[in-house]
Residue, then its C-alpha position, 0 to 999 in steps of 0.5 A: x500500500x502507497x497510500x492511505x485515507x486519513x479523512x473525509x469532509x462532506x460538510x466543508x463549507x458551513x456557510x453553504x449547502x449548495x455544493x456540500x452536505x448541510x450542517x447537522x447535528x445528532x440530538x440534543x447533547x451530540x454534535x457532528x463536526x468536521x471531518x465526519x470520517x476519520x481512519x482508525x476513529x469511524x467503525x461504520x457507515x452510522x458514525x459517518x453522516x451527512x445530509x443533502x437538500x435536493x433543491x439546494x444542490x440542483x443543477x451544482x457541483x458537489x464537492x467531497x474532501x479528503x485528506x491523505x498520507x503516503x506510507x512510500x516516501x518516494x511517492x510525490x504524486x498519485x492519482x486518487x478515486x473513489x468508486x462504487x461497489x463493483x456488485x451495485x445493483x445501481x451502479x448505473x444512474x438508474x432507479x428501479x420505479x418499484x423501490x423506494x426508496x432505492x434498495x441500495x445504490x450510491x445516492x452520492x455517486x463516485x469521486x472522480x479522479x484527480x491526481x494528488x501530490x506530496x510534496x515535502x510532508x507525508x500528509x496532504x490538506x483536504x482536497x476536493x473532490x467531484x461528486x460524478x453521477x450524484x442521484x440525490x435529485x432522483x431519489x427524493x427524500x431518503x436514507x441510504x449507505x453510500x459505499x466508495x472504494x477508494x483506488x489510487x494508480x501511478x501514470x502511466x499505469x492505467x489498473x487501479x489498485x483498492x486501498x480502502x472502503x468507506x462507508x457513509x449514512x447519507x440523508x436526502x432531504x427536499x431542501x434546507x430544513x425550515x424554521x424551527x429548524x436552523x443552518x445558524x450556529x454550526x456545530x453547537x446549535x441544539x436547532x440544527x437539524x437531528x439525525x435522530x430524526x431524520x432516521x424517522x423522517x425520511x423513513x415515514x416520508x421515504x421516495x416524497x419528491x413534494x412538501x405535500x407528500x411529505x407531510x401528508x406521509x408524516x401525518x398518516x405515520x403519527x396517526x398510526x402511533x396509536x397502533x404502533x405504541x398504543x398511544x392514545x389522546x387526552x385533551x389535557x395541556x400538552x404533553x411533548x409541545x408546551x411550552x416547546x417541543x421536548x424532541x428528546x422524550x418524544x424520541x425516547x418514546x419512540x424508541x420503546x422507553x416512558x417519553x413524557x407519557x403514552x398519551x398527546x393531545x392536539x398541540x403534540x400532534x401539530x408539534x410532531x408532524x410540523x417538526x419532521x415535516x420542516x426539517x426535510x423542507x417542508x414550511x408548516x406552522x403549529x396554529x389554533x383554531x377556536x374558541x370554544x366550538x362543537x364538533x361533528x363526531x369524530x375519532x382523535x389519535x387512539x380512541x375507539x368511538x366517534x363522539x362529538x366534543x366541545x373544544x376550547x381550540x384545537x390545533x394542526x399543523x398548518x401552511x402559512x399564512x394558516x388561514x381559512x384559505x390554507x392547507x392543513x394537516x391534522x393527525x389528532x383527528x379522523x373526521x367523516x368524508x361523507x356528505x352529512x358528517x353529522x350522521x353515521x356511518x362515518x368513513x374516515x378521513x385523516x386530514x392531510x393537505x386539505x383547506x380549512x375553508x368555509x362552512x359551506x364548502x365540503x373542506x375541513x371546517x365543514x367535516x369537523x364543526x357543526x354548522x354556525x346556525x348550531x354553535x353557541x358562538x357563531x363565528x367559531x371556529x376559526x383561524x386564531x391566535x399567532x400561528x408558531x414553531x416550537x422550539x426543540x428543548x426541554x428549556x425554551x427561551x419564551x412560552x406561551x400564555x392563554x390568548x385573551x379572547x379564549x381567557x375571558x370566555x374561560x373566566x366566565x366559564x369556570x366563575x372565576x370571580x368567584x375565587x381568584x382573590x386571596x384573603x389575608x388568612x390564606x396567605x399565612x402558609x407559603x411553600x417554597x419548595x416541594x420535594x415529592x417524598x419517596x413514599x407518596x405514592x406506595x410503590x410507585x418510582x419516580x422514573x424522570x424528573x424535568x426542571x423547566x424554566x421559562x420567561x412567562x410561565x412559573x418555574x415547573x418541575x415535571x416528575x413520571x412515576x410508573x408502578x408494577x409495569x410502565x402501563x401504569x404512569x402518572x405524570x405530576x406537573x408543579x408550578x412555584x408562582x410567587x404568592x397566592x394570588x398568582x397561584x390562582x391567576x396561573x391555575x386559570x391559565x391551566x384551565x385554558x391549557x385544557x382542549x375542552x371547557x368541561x372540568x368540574x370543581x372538586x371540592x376537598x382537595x387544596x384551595x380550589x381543584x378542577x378534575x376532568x370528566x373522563x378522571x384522567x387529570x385533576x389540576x388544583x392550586x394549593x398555597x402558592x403552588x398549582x399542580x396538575x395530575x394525570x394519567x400518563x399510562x395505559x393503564x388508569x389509575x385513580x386520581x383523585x387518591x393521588x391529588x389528595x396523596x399530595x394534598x396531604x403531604x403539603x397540608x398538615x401543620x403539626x405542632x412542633x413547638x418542642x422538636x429538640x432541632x428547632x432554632x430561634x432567630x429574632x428580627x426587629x422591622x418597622x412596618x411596611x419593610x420587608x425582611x429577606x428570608x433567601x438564605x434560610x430558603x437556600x438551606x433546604x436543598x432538595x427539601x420540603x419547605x414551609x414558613x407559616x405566619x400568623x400577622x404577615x406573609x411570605x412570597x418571592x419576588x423574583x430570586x429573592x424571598x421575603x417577609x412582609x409585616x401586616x401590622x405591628x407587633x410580634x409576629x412568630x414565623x415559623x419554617x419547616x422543612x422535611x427532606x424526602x426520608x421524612x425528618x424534619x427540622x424547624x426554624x423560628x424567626x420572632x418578628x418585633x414589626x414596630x411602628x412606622x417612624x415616618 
């Protein structure tokens, strides 16, 4: 051997995808930089991945690089090629019309021949190659090994002589993926396109030469879910998509393990098909329509009977500019084809690049909603709120609140006026933190444990239990607003998070509590804190014993006046001041954490915690803290609150 391959660049040009692969990434924690094979490191083709978009790439020169190293130093130049397999099927620019995807064949073609010189180093830079024969335009979206046989020759000689065997994933894509998928920020970007899920992608939209076709095969593949996983709708807050796309336990539900749950509602399903669509190059947004509407009968994601709902929205993946003109694709519901979507039977229909039109006109709107005459708002539904492109990560930079109009139409609903004030003596108990004790639930584990921070919403930690088997999971969302009051205003808008306005109160449980018809989730604010509870398994379990198991654990007041751990501080304030508390609170890591105060309250203000008098004279704060084994330690701070001076 005279030679030997050192590395290969695809993407050797970050800033372009015209005459090179695109930048891409693994998931969410793995890169992919430069160069994507390297001898001794690459064991097979599945660490060696590159992808091109067909629109991009049309009509251009696509350029391989590679870097060499001569094992004969009197070798100073060597012509240099990379050939397909001898045994191609396709070695020819040839597609059999029955495959498709192709059954094998080099969608990159072979590297033409070009000769490479040494000069005074044994090692040469990276050097370009021309792609010959590329079948990427004919292919459509795919995944496929690319397979080269490198081969060098000494002129004049004209037999080539084998020297190494590459092999490569190649991922075809209509063009450059779109928002929320990015090209920005190469190699760090956690929004450059997933591999992960290009796997899936150009699977379930394997052959698509069209944006059409593509989404519509990736709205069919979601539906079939409910088969594939026995996944199964409930109209409760989403489950994967709020407040962005968590790809990563969407993926890990995927791949046989607990995801987020075995469950999704609309938004998740807009948000899936949406994401694998746009990252081949299709432009659908996730948008609403609503407020508050009746359905005809229909069938969401992995339910047995058609039944007619009522919505608070519902959301689908969307054309720009997602109005009554645009095209859409829902996988969360089959809806009737028939000419009279009110009776049965019902053929199905699973909707996909269909227009949302108008109630007259046999489309979308007309095969999901009863007609205007019928609903109690008549204009409803419609195209609603801003149309959006989650982004992908446990942690977004933004979220989302309840659009207004559906809000105040939701407020009347639930009588909110009736409960969303605080009195004084409501505001004497604050929790500031809530560790969920081991023996919440017995025997059932605590599998995944998620924090979420984002701009608009409270900080949220996100907990899955399962029991004897994953079939039964409960999922437990807590939200830590800052005082009473905001508890009350955020758990209205989990309220609005709901598909549908058909939560009852519950009485017994916490401040105030809602559950859902169907038992599949009760959502209640206690304190400071919202928590909302639900199924997230096959199998159901009894909510409302869970809701009261957390009621319980944050509810009792024990007296513990003569816990021998106890410790005494003493604070003198004028009223109207403000003590902070942020460093007691700092103690207690992983712990539950309670204060209680007879004359004043305790609520945060951004990082800070603090205590704010009511009125003079002394009041006795007391701090309680429970770690998940269940011991206790307590805190008593006596408050001299003395007149204001000024």
């Amino acid at each position: 051997m005279l030679v030997v391959l050192n590395a290969i660049k695809f993407n050797h040009d970050p800033t372009s995808a015209t005459c090179d692969a695109l930048n891409i990434r693994k998931n969410a924690t793995e890169d992919i930089s430069t160069p994507e094979w390297r001898r001794g490191i690459t064991q097979s083709a599945n660490q060696s991945l590159a992808a091109y978009a067909i629109e991009d790439t049309l009509n251009k020169t696509i350029i391989v690089q590679a870097a060499f190293r001569r094992i004969d130093p009197s070798i100073n130049s060597i012509e240099i090629q990379a050939e397909r397999p001898p045994d191609d099927p396709n070695a020819a620019s040839v597609i059999d019309p029955d495959s498709t995807p192709p059954r094998s064949g080099n969608v990159l073609g072979r590297l033409t021949a070009r000769s490479v010189s040494f000069g005074q180093s044994d090692e040469t830079e990276y050097l370009s190659f021309v792609v010959a024969d590329p079948r990427i335009h004919e292919v459509g979206v795919s995944r496929t090994i690319t397979e080269w046989h490198w081969q060098y020759r000494i002129p004049p000689s004209k037999s080539w002589v084998d020297f190494q065997v590459t092999q490569h994933v190649i991922y075809v894509v209509m063009r450059t993926p779109r928002p929320p998928w990015t090209q920005d920020g190469w190699p760090s970007n956690t929004q450059l396109p997933w591999t992960d899920i290009l796997d899936r992608a150009t699977s379930w939209a394997g052959g698509s030469t069209s944006s059409d076709d593509a989404a519509s095969k990736i709205t069919f593949k979601v539906r079939a879910l409910e088969n594939d996983l026995t996944l199964s709708y409930e109209p409760t807050p989403a489950w994967y998509s709020h407040p962005n796309f968590d790809a990563s336990s969407f993926l890990d539900l995927l791949n046989g393990g607990l995801g987020n749950g075995h469950k999704l509602n609309c938004s998740d399903c807009a948000t899936i098909v949406s994401t694998f669509a746009n990252i081949l190059g299709c432009d659908l947004s996730q948008a609403q329509m609503g407020w508050t509407f009746l359905t005809h009968p229909v069938l969401p994601v992995g339910r047995q009977a058609w039944r007619p709902f009522e919505y608070n929205y519902h959301e689908v993946a969307w054309k720009d500019p997602c109005d009554v003109n645009s095209k859409l694709f829902d996988a969360c519901l089959k809806l009737d084809r028939d000419r009279s979507p009110a009776t049965e039977p019902h053929p199905s229909l699973q909707p996909a690049n269909i227009a949302f039109g108008q109630p007259h006109q046999r489309l979308y709107r007309f095969r999901l909603a009863v007609p205007p005459e019928d609903q109690s708002h008549s204009e409803f539904p419609m195209p609603k709120g801003r149309p959006q492109r989650r982004r992908i990560a446990p942690n977004p930079e933004g979220s989302e609140l309840a659009h207004p109009e559906l809000l105040a139409l939701l407020k009347e609903h639930y009588r909110y006026s009736e409960w969303e004030n605080v009195n004084k003596i409501q505001e004497r108990r604050f929790i500031q933190k809530f560790a969920f004790p081991t023996a919440l639930f017995p025997d059932w584990h605590v599998r995944k444990t998620n924090e979420v921070i984002t701009d608009l919403w409270p900080p949220i930690t996100q907990t899955l239990w399962s029991g004897l088997s994953h079939s039964q999971q409960l999922r437990v969302d807590m939200f830590r607003c800052d005082n009473h009051a905001a508890a009350r205003f955020f758990l209205m808008q989990v309220l609005a998070q709901f598909e549908r306005p058909t939560l009852t109160k519950l009485n017994g449980i916490a401040d105030i509590a809602f559950v859902e018809p169907e038992r599949n989730a009760v959502v209640f604010a206690l304190s400071n804190l919202v928590m909302l509870v639900r199924n997230a398994g096959r199998v159901l379990i009894d909510l409302i014993d869970c809701a009261l198991n957390i009621h319980r654990s944050l509810a009792s007041d024990t007296d513990l006046t003569n816990h021998a751990d106890a410790e005494e501080l003493s604070f003198a304030v004028d009223r109207g001041d403000r003590i902070d508390l942020t460093d007691v609170s700092d103690r207690a890591l992983n712990q539950t954490l309670q204060f209680f105060t007879e004359f004043g309250r305790v609520f945060r203000d951004q990082d800070k915690l603090l205590y704010e008098p009511y009125e003079s004279g002394r009041d006795v704060l007391r701090v309680i803290g429970v770690d998940q084994n269940g011991q206790v330690w307590t805190k008593w701070i006596f408050i001299d609150v003395l007149s204001s001076t000024s």
